[in-house]
C-alpha positions in Angstrom: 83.3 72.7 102.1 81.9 72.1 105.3 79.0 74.4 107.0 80.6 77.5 109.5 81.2 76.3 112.7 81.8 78.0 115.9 85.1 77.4 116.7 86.2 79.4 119.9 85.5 81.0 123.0 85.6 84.4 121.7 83.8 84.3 118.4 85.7 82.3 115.3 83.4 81.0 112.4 85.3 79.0 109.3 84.0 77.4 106.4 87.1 75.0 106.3 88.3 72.5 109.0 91.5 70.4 108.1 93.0 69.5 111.7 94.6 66.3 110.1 97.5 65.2 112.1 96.6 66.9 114.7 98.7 64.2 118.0 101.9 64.3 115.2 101.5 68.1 114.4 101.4 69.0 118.5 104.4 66.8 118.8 106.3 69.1 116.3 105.3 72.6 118.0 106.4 70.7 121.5 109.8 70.2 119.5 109.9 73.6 118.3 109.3 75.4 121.3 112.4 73.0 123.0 114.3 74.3 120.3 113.5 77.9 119.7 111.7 79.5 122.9 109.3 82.2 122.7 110.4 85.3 124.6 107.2 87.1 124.5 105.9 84.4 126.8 108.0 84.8 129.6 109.9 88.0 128.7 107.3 90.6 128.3 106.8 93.8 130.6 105.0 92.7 133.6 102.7 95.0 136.0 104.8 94.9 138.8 107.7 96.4 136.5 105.7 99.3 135.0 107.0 101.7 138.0 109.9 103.3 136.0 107.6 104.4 132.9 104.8 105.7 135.4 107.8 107.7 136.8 108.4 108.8 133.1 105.2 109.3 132.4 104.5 112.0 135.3 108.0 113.2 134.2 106.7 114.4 130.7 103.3 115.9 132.6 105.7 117.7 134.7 107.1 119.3 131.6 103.7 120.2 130.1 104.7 117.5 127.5 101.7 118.4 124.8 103.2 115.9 121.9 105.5 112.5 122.0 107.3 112.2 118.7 108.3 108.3 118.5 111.2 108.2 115.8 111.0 103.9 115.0 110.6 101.8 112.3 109.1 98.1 111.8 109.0 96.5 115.3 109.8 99.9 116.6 106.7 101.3 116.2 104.3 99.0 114.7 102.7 97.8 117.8 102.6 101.3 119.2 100.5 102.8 116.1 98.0 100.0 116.5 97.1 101.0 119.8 97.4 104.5 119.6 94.5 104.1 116.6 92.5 102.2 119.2 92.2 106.0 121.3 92.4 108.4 118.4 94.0 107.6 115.1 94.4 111.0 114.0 95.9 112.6 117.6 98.7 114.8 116.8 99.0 114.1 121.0 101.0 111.2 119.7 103.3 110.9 116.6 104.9 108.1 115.1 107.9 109.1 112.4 109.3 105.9 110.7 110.7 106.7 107.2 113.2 109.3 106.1 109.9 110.9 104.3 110.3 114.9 103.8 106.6 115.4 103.8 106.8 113.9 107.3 109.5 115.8 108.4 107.4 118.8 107.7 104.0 117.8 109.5 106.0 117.1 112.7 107.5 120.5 112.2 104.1 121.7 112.0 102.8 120.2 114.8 105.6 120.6 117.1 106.4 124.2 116.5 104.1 125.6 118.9 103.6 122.9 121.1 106.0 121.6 124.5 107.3 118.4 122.6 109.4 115.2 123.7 111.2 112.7 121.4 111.5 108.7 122.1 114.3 106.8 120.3 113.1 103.3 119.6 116.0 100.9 118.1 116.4 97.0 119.6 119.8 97.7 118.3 120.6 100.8 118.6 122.3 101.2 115.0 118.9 101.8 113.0 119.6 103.9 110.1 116.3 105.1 109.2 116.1 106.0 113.1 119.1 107.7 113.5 118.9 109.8 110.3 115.4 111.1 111.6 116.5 111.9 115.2 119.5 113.7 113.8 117.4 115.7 111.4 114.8 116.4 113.8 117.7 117.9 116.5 118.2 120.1 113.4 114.5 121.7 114.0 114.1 121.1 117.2 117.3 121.5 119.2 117.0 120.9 123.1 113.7 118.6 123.2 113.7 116.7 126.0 114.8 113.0 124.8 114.3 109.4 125.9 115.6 106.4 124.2 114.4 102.2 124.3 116.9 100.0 123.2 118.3 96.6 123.4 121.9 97.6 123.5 122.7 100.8 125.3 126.3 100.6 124.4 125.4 101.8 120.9 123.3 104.6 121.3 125.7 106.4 124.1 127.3 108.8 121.3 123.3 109.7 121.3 123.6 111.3 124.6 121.7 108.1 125.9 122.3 107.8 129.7 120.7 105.2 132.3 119.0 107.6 133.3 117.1 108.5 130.0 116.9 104.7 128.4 114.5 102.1 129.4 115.2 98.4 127.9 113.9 95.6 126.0 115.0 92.3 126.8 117.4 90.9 124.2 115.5 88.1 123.6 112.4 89.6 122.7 112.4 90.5 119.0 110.9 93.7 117.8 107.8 92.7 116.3 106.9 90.7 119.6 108.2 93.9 121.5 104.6 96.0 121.8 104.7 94.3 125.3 107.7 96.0 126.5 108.3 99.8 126.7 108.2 99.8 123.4 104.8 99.9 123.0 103.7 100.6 126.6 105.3 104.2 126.4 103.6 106.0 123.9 100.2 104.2 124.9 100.9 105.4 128.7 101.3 109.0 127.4 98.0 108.9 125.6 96.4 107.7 129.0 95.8 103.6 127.6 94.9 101.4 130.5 99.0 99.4 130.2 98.0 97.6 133.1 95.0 96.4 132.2 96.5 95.3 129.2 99.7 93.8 130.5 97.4 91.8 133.0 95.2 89.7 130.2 98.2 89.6 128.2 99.7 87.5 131.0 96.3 85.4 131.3 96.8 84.8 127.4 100.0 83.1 127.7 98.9 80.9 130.2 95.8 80.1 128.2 97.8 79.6 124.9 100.9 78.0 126.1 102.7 75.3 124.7 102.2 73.1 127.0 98.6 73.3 127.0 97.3 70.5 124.9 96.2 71.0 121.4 92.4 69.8 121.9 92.3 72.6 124.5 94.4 74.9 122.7 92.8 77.4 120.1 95.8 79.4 119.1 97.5 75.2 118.1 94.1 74.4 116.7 94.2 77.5 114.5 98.2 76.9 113.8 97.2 73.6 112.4 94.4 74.5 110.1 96.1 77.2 108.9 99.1 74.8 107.8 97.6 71.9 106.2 95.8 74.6 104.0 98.8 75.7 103.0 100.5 72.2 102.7 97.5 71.7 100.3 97.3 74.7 98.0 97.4 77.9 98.9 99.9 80.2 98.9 98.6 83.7 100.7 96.3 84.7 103.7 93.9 87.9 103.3 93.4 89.4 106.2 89.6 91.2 105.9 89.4 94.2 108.7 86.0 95.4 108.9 87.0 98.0 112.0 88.7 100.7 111.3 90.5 101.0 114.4 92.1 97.9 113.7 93.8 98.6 110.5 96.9 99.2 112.3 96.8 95.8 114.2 96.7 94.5 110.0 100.2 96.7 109.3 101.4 95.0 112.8 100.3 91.4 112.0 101.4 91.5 108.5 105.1 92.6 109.7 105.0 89.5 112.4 103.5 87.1 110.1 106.1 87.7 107.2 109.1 88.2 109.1 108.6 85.3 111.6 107.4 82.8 108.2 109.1 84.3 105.4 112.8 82.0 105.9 112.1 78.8 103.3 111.5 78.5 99.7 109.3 75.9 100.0 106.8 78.4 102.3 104.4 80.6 100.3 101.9 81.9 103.0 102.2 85.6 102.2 100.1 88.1 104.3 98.4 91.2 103.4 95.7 93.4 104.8 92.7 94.2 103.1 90.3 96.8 104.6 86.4 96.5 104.6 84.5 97.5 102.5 87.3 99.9 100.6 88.7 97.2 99.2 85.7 95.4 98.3 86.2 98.0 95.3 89.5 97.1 94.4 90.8 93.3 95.0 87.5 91.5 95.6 87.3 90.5 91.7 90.6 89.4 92.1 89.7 86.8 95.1 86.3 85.9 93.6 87.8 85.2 90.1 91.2 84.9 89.8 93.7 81.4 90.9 92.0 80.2 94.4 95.6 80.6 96.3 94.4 83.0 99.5 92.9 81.8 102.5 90.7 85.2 103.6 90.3 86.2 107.4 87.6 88.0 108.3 87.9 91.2 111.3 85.5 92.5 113.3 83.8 93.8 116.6 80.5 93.5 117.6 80.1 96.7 119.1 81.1 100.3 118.8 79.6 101.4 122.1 78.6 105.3 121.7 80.7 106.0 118.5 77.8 103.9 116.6 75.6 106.1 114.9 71.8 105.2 113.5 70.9 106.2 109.8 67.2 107.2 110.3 63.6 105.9 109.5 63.2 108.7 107.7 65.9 108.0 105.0 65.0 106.1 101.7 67.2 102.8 101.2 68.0 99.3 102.5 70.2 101.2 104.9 67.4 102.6 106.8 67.1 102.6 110.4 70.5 100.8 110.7 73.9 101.6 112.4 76.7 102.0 110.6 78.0 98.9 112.6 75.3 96.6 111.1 75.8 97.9 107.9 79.7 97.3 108.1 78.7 93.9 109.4 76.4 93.0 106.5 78.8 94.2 104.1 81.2 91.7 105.6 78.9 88.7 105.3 77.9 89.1 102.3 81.7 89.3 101.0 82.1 85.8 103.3 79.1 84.0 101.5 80.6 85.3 98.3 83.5 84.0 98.2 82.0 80.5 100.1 80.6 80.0 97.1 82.9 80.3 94.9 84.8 78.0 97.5 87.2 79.8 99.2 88.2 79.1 102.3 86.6 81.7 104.8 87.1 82.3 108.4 85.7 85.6 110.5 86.6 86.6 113.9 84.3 88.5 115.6 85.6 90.4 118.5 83.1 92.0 121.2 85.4 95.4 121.6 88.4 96.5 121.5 89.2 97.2 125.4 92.7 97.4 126.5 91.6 93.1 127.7 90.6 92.3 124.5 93.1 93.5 122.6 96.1 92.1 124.9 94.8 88.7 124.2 94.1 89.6 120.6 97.8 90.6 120.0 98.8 87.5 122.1 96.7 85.2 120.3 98.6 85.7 116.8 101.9 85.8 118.4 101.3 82.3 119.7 99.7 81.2 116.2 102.2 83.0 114.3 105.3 81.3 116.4 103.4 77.8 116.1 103.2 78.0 112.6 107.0 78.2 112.2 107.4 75.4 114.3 105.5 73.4 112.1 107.8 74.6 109.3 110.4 73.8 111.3 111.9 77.1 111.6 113.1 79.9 113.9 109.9 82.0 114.1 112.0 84.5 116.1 115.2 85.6 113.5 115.3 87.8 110.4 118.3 86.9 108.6 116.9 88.4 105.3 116.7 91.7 105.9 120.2 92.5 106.6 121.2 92.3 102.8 120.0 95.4 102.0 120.9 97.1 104.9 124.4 96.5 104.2 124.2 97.8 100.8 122.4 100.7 101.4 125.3 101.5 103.9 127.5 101.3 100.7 125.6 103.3 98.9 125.3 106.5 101.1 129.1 106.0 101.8 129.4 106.3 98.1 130.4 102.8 97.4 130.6 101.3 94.4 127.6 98.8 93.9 126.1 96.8 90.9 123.2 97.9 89.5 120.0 95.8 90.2 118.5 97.1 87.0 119.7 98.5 83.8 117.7 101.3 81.6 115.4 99.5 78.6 113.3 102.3 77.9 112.0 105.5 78.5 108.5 106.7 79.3 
């Protein structure tokens, strides 16, 4: 494999390079982006438009608001969580309820008990079921909270006791994973105090930056498109996404959703994402990748600085550890995983991010949306649809109606 090269203007190191095709390749993401627009480039919340969830905002402060319960799931809330675990992971300021879970249920009754509390409905359409069944349980405990709703289709949520007064909208064409940049996400990071319009701003730059019609010599987000599908075309069949921060853990969960749902539409495609966190996982798949079929290209996460949350393991102390932060040890532990697995030849990339600012993240969340919606043009597909999950939805419909269904799977033995 070739040496690591420095491959953009924030910091991107890879041990592969296979930007064959590259004139025919940009000619297919042109054709792709005629054919299936991206939304989140031209549809996302803009600075000038934030002045009804400021007015929100300074509502809930009116109202001693101490705790937002968001009640989502999937694109709902995804992009939300990841920056609410950029100011404080475990707030109970800020709570994000997805799944039907009873254990849930009973923290958020916990935490809410004593405590002035308001509830956002997140559905792009309004007919959720996961969502529904959780607001209607939590009017159960909580009965009068003050409520807000975000939706794509406000005709469906009006037996909610949505008004147009109470719901703020995504634009239809903006599909929930790609929604963070609407007031999906900007809500709940406004009421934790997250700098929106600092990140709404370099979000814009990003899109002007990555932009489809910006060549693909001068484009990194194409550039990394392209390596990423030759790769595949060649061999392999997953990407592991390495996240040595943290904070960023959440960004994985987010990614992974708009990575499989945006990619996940051909037989023929086998790029399937997961998140592995550094170096907890070092302990449990890393014999996997160093030994096992060579089928996952591995991504490795990163910031280079933790500002005053760094702490210093003394002189003093007896080990190799000694008289380092525990940045520079997570960072060692990540190279050494990189060079590991160079040697036994798999591909390796790392991106090394300086912080994680509100700036720095907005083009960090654009950057994959741009890759991610390239790489289905180069498959040739609709990066923006999700046709397969509605199978299921409609059977669990059936089943909770009490409708008769065939089993999936029969009884062989007992344990």
């Amino acid at each position: 494999m070739a040496a690591a090269v420095r491959f953009s203007a924030n910091k991107f190191w890879m041990n592969w390079q296979s930007m064959g095709r590259a004139h025919e390749l940009d000619n297919l993401m042109h054709a792709g982006a005629k054919k299936w627009p991206a939304a989140f480039a031209t549809d996302f919340m803009k600075v000038g438009e934030l002045a009804p969830i400021e007015k929100w905002a300074a509502e809930l402060r009116q109202l001693d608001a101490q705790t937002l319960i968001v009640v989502g799931i999937g694109g709902s809330s995804l992009g939300g969580v990841a920056l609410k675990a950029l100011v404080n992971r475990h707030s109970d300021k800020l709570i994000f309820w997805e799944g039907p879970h009873p254990a849930t249920m009973q923290h958020i009754a916990q935490v809410a008990e004593n405590k002035q509390t308001a509830l956002l409905f997140v559905s792009k359409s309004g007919t959720t079921l996961e969502t529904r069944a959780n607001l209607a349980l939590f009017r159960q405990f909580f009965p009068g909270v003050p409520e807000y709703f975000v939706t794509s289709e406000p005709a469906q949520i009006k037996d909610l006791g949505a008004t147009a007064k109470n719901t703020f909208l995504i634009p239809k064409n903006l599909g929930g994973r790609f929604s963070i940049v609407s007031p999906v996400g900007m809500m709940p990071a406004l009421f934790v105090d997250y700098n929106v319009k600092a990140f709404l701003t370099a979000f814009a730059a990003a899109n002007t930056e990555w932009e489809v019609s910006i060549p693909v010599t001068e484009n990194v987000a194409k550039q990394t498109a392209i390596h990423f599908y030759n790769l595949f075309a060649a061999r392999f069949s997953g990407v592991a996404f390495w996240v040595y921060a943290s904070e960023l853990v959440d960004w994985g969960r987010w990614l992974v959703q708009l990575w499989a749902e945006s990619l996940g539409k051909k037989p023929h495609i086998t790029a399937l994402p997961i998140v592995v966190q550094g170096p907890e996982d070092q302990h449990s798949l890393l014999q996997y990748f160093m030994e096992a079929a060579n089928r996952h290209l591995h991504c490795f996460v990163h910031t280079e600085s933790y500002g005053s949350r760094d702490s210093l393991i003394t002189s003093e102390t007896k080990g190799d550890f000694a008289d380092k932060s525990l940045s520079q040890i997570l960072t060692a532990q990540m190279r050494s995983i990189e060079s590991a697995l160079s040697a036994k030849e798999r591909p390796v990339a790392e991106y090394l991010m300086s912080g994680l600012s509100e700036s720095e993240m907005a083009r960090w969340f654009c950057f994959w949306m741009h890759v991610v919606s390239y790489l289905g043009y180069l498959w040739e597909i609709n990066p923006f649809d999700q046709p397969g999950v509605e199978a299921g939805k409609i059977i669990c419909k059936k089943l909770l109606r009490g409708e008769a269904v065939e089993a999936a799977v029969e009884p062989v033995f007992d344990i």
